[in-house]
VMD Tcl script that draws the C-alpha trace (Angstrom):
set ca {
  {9.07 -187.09 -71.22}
  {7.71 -187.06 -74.54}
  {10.92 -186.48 -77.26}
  {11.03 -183.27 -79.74}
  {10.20 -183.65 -83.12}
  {12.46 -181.84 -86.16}
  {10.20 -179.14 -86.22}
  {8.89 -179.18 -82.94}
  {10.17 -176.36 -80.15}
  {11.73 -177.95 -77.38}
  {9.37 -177.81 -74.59}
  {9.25 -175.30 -71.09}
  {11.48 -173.26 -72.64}
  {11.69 -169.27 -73.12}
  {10.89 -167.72 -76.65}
  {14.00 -167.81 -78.22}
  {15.17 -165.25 -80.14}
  {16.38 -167.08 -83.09}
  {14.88 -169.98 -85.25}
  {12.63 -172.12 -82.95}
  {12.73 -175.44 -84.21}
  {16.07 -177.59 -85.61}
  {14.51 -177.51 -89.08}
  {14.30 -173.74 -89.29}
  {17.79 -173.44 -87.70}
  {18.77 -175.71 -90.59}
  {16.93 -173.16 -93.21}
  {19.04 -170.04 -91.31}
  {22.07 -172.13 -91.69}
  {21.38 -173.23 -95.53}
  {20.40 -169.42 -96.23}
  {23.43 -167.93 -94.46}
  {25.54 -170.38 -96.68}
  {24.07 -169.06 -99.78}
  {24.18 -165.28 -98.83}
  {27.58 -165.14 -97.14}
  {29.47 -167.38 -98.93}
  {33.45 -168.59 -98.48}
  {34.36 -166.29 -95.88}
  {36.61 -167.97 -93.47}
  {36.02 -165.16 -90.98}
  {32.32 -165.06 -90.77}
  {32.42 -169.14 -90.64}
  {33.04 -169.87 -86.87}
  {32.58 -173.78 -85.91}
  {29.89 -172.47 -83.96}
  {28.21 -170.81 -86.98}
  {29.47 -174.09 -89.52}
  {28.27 -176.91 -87.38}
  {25.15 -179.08 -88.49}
  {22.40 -179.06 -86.71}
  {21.69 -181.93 -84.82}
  {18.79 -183.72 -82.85}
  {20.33 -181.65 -79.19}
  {20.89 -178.53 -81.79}
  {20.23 -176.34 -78.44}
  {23.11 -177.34 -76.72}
  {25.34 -176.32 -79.21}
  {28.04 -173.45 -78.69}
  {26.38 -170.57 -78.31}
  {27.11 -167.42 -80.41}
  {28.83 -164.71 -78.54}
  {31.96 -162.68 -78.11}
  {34.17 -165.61 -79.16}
  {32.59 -165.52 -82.21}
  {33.65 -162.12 -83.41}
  {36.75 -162.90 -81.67}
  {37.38 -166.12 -84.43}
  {36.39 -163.64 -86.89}
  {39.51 -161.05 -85.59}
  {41.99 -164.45 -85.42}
  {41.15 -164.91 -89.50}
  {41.41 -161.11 -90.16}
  {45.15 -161.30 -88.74}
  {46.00 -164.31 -90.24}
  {44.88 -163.19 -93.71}
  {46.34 -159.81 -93.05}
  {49.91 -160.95 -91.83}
  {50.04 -164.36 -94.43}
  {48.74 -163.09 -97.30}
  {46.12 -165.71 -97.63}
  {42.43 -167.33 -95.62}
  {43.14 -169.94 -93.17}
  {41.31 -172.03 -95.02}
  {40.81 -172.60 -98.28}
  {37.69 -170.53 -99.33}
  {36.59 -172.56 -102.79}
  {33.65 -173.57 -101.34}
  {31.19 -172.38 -99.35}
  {30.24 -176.36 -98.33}
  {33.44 -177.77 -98.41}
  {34.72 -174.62 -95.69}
  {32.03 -175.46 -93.34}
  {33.19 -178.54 -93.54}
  {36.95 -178.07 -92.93}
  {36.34 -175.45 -90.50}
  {34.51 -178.03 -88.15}
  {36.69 -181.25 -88.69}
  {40.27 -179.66 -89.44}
  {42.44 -177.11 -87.50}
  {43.26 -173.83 -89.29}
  {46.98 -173.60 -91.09}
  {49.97 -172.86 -89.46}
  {50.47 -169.18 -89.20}
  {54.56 -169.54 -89.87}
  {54.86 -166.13 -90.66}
  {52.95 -164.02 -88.48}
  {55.97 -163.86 -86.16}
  {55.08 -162.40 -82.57}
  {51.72 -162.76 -83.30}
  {51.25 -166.28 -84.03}
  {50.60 -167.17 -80.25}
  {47.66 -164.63 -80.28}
  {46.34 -166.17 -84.19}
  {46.20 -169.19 -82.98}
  {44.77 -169.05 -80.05}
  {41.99 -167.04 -81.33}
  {41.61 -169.76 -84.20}
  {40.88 -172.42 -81.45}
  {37.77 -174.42 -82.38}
  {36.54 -174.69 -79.12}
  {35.18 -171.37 -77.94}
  {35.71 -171.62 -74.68}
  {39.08 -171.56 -75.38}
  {39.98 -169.06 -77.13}
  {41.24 -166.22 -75.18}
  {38.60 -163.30 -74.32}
  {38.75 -159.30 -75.11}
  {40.92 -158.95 -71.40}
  {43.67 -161.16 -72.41}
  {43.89 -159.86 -76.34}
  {44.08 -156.50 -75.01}
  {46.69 -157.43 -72.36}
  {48.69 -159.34 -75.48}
  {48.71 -156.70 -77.74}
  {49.89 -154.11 -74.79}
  {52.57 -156.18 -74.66}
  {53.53 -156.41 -78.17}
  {53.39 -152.53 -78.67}
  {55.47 -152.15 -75.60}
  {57.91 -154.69 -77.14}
  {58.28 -153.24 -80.47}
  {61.87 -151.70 -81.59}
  {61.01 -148.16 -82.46}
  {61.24 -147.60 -86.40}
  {64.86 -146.24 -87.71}
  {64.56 -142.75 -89.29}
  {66.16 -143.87 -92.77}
  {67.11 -141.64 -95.81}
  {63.34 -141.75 -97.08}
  {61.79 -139.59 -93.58}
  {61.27 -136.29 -93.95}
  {60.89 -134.41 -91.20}
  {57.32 -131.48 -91.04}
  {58.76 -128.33 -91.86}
  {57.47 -125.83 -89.03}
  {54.24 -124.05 -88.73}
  {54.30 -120.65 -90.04}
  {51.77 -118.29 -87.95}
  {50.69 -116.23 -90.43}
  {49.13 -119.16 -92.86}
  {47.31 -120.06 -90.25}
  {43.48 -119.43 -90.48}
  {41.83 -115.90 -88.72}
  {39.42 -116.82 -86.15}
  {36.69 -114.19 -86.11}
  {33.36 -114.32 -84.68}
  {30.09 -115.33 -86.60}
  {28.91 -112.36 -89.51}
  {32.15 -110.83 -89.40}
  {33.44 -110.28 -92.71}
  {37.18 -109.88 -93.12}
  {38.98 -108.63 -95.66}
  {42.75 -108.50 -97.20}
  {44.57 -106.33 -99.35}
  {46.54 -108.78 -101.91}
  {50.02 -108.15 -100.78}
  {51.51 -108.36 -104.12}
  {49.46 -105.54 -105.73}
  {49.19 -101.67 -104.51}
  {46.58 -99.95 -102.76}
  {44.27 -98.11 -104.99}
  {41.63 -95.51 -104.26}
  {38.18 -95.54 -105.77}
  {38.30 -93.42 -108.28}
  {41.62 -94.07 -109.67}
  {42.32 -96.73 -112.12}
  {45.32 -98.98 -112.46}
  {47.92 -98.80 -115.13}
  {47.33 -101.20 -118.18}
  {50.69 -101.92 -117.90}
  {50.82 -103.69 -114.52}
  {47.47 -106.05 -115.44}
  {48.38 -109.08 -116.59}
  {46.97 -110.10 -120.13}
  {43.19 -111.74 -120.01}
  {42.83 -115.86 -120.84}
  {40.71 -114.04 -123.98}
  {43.55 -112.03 -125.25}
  {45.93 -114.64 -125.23}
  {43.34 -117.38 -126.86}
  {42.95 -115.27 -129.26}
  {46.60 -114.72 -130.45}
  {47.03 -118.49 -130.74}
  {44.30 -118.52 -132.83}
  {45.64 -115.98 -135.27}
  {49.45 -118.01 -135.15}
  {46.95 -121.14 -136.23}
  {45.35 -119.43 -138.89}
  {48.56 -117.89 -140.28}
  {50.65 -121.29 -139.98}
  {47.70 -122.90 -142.57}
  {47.92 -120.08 -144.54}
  {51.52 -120.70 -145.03}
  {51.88 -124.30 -145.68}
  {48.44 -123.54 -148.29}
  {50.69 -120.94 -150.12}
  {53.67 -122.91 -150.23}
  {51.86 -126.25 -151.31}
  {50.24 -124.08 -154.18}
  {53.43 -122.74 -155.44}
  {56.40 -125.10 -154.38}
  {54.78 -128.55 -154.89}
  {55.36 -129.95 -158.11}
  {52.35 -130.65 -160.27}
  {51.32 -133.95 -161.62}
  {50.42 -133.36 -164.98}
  {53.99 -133.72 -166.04}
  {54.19 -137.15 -164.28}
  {50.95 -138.52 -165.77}
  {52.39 -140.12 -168.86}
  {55.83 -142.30 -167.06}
  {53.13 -143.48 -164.62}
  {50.73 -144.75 -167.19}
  {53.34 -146.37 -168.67}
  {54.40 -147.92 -165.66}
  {51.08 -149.18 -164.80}
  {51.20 -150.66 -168.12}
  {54.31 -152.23 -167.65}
  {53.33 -153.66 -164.88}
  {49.89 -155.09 -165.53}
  {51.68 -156.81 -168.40}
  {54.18 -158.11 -165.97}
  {51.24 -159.57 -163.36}
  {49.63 -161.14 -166.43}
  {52.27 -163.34 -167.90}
  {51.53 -167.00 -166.78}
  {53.95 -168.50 -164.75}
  {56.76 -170.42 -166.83}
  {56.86 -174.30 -166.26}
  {59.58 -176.65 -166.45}
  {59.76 -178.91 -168.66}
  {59.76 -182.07 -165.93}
  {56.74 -180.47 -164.28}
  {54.28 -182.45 -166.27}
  {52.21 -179.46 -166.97}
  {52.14 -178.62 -163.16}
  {53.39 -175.40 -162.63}
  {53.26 -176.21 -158.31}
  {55.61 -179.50 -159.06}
  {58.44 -176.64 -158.81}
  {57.30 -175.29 -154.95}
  {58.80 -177.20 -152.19}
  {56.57 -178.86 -149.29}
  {56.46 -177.92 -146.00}
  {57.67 -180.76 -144.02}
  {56.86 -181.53 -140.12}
  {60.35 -183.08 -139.10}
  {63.05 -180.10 -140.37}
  {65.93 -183.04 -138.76}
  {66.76 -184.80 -136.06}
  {68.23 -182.73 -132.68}
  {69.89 -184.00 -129.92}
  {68.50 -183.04 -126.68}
  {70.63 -182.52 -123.15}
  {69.82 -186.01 -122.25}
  {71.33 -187.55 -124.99}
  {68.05 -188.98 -126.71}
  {66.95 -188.09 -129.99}
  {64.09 -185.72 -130.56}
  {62.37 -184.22 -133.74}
  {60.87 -181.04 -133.55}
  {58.18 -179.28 -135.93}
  {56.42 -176.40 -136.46}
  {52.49 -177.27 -136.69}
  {49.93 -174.62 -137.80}
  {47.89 -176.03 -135.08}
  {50.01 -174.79 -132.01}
  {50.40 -171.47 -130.61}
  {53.08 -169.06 -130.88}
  {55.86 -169.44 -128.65}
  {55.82 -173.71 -128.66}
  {57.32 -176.40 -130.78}
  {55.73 -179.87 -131.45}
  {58.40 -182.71 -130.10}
  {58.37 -185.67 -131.82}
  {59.70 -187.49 -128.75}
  {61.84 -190.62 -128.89}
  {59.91 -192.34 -126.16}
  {57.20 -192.84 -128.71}
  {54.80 -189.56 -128.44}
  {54.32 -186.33 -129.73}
  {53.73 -183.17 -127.92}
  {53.70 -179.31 -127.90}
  {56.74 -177.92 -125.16}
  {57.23 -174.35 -125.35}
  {60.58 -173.43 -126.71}
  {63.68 -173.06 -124.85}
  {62.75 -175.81 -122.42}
  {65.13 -179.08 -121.85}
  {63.69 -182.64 -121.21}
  {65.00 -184.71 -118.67}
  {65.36 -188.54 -120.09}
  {63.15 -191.30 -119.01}
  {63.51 -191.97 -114.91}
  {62.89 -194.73 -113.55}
  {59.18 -194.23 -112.89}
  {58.74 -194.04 -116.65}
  {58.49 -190.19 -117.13}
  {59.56 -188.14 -119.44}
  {59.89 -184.46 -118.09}
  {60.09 -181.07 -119.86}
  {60.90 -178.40 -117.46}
  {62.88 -174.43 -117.16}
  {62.56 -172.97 -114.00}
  {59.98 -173.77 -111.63}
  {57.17 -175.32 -114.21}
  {57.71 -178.84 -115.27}
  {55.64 -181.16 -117.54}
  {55.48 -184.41 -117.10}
  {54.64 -187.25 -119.88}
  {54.27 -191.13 -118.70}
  {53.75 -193.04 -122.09}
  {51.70 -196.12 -121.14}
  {53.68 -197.10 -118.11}
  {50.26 -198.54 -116.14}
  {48.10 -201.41 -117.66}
  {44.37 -200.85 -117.26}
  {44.25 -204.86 -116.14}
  {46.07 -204.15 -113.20}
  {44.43 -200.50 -112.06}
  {41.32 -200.83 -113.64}
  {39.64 -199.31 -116.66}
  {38.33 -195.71 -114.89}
  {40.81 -192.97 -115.61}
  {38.85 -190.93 -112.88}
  {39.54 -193.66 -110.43}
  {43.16 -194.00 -111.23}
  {43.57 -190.22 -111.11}
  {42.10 -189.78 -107.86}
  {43.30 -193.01 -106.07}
  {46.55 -194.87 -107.46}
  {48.13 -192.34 -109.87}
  {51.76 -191.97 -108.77}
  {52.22 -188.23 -110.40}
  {49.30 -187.48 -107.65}
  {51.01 -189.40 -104.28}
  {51.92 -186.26 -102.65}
  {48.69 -184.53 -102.91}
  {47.01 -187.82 -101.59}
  {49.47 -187.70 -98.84}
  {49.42 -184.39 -97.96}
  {47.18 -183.01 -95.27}
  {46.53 -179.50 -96.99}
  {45.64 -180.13 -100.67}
  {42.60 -179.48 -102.67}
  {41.00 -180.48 -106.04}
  {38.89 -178.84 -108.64}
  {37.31 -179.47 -111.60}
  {37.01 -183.32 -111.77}
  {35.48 -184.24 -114.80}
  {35.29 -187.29 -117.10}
  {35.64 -187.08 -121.20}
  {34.85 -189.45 -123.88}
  {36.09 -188.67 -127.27}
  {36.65 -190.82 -130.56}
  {36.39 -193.66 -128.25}
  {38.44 -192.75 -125.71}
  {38.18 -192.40 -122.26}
  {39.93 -189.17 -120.10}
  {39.97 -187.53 -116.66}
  {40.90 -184.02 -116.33}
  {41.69 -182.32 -112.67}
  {43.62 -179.02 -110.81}
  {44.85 -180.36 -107.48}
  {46.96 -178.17 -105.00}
  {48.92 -179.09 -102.19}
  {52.02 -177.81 -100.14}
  {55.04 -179.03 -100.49}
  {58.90 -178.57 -99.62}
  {59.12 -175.14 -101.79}
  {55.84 -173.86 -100.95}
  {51.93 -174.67 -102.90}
  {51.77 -176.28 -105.84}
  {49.40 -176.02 -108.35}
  {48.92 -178.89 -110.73}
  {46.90 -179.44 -113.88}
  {46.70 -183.13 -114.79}
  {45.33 -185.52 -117.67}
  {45.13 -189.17 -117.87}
  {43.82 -191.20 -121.11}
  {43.66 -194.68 -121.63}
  {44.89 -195.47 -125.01}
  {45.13 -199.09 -126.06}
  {44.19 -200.40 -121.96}
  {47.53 -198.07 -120.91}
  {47.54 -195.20 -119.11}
  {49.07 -191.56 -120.34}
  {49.27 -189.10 -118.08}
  {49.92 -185.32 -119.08}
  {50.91 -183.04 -116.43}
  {51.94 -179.56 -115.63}
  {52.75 -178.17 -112.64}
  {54.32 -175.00 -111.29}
  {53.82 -172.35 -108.52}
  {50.61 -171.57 -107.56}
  {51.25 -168.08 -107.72}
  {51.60 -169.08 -111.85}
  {48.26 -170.34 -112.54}
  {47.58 -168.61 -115.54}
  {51.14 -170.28 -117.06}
  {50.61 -173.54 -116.16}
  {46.85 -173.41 -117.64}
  {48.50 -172.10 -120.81}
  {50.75 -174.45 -120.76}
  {48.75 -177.50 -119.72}
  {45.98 -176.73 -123.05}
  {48.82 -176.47 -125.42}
  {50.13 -180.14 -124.28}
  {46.62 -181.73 -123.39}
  {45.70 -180.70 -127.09}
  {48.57 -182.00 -129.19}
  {49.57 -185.05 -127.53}
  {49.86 -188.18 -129.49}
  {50.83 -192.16 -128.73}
  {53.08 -192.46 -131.86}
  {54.09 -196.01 -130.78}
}
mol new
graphics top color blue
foreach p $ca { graphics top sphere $p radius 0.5 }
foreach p [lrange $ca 0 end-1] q [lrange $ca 1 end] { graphics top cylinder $p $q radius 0.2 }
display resetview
């Protein structure tokens, strides 16, 4: 037998009802990327998967599909976040088909059912009979909620609030029961109608107009006038254009230089001793933002930290760490030699930089924005890298230069729920940092 081409239907077989050649399966595929986008739960390994030469022997689409689709919705529902990272359209295709989903720590009694809904083979995930046998048995299982402080219980139904049934084109009518019956022809006392919206708009209006009146009146004949006041101010005015006019006096060591007497702004106000016990100099330049200082560091670079943070003295990896709380930023000062790791600070980012061994060894990490800058001669790599570690995901913002064939690396990392902080941070150092020597 004769084998298919790309494009070519696969022979003695039924019209399908989906694309009928591996090439326009490939355009669906392609298409659906494009249009649906990073959506872990309409990305099934089924769905992901490349098409290949044998593309009709694939896992079919079916019931386990939308059943993947109900295993992400829990997961993201219960953990807060996708099951996989959802960056990428291409990259979660990718993962979806070659990786297993995250651990779903938290879901509690219904991990067993996440994860075996999340199973990549879809013959084994479980079908509708068991997941509705499962979930009986969780309901059934659940401790009944307390009645706490905050329940309030429905007050009870009162009959007459309730609406009058009457039949169709019946027209039903009720006396107010606040107000007496009245015949036709007799007409209510003006003293039990309540004043009209008009009436009463109309007596603020008057107050308004009468208020403005008054303060007019009293303005007119209370206020003091300023004719009797126009003679001390012209001569203050005077008095004081005279005084803006007269030249500044100079000393007589100025050498004719009347700025000789102003004192310069200097960039190191004194040394101060840090918590480590090294000495530190610390300056306010016009270039850095509000809320940060520019370290002169001992270790031979300078820096913006933002203030109230304490630095950590050199380790024995050769870093220099500024950290409070959970952020920390990291400064290496030339500890690698681009001899020995080569001269591409993307390379050494990505494959021997120490700061980056735990998201190379981690098996859940990701990395954006990988790029490459050349400035004044210089050569830099920039990247955001994520991974989980001991106290949760960690997001990471990372710069290495190579000044003078050394590497410096410039790092800030924190929470990943503080991405915005560590970005802020990360700028503020990346932009002031200087090899002093």
């Amino acid at each position: 037998a004769a084998t298919g081409h790309w494009d070519a239907p696969a022979a003695g077989s039924p019209a399908p009802r989906g694309p009928a050649t591996a090439l326009a399966a490939e355009r669906a595929r392609q298409t659906r990327m494009a249009v649906v986008g990073p959506v872990t739960e309409r990305w099934a390994p089924e769905q992901a998967g490349p098409v290949h030469e044998n593309w009709q022997l694939a896992a079919p689409i079916g019931p386990a599909t939308d059943l993947w689709a109900l295993g992400a919705l829990l997961f993201r529902a219960v953990q807060g976040h996708a099951p996989y990272p959802e960056e990428s359209t291409a990259e979660l295709v990718q993962i979806v088909c070659a990786e297993p989903p995250a651990f779903a720590e938290e879901c509690g009694p219904l991990r067993p059912v996440v994860e075996s809904l999340l199973r990549q083979d879809p013959t084994e995930r479980i079908d509708f009979e068991e997941l509705s046998g499962w979930l009986r048995s969780l309901v059934r299982s659940a401790p009944e909620p307390e009645a706490g402080l905050h329940v309030v219980s429905a007050p009870p139904a009162e009959t007459g609030r309730l609406p009058i049934v009457r039949r169709r084109g019946e027209l039903v009518r009720r006396r107010r029961a606040a107000l007496p019956a009245h015949h036709g022809r007799h007409k209510r006392d003006r003293r039990e109608t309540a004043r009209s919206p008009r009436s009463l708009g109309r007596n603020l209006l008057l107050l308004i107009l009468l208020a403005l009146a008054a303060a007019i009146a009293y303005a007119m004949f209370f206020m003091p006038r300023s004719d009797s006041g126009d003679t001390g101010a012209g001569d203050r005015t005077g008095a004081a254009g005279e005084a803006s006019q007269a030249p500044p006096e100079r000393s007589p060591d100025g050498g004719g230089d009347p700025r000789a007497e102003r004192t310069a702004p200097t960039d190191d106000p004194g040394p101060s001793e840090t918590a480590a016990g090294s000495t530190e100099t610390q300056s306010n330049d016009p270039a850095v933002a509000d809320g940060f200082t520019l370290r002169k560091d001992a270790e031979g670079f300078r820096v913006a930290v933002a203030e109230g943070w304490d630095r950590a003295p050199r380790n024995g990896s050769g870093q220099v760490v500024y950290s409070k709380g959970d952020l920390e930023l990291i400064v290496v000062p030339g500890r690698d030699r681009a001899a020995e790791f080569g001269d591409d600070p993307m390379v050494y980012q990505r494959d021997t930089e120490p700061e980056l061994a735990s998201y190379r060894a981690s098996s859940w990490a990701t990395s954006s924005g990988l790029k490459s800058i050349e400035v004044g001669g210089r050569t830099m790599a920039e990247g955001q890298f994520t991974w989980t570690g001991a106290d949760g995901e960690l997001y990471v913002r990372n710069l290495a230069t190579l000044i003078d064939g050394r590497y410096h690396v410039v790092q800030v990392r924190g929470p990943a729920a503080e991405r915005d902080e560590v970005t802020r941070l990360f700028e503020q150092a990346a932009s002031t940092y200087q090899y002093t020597g």
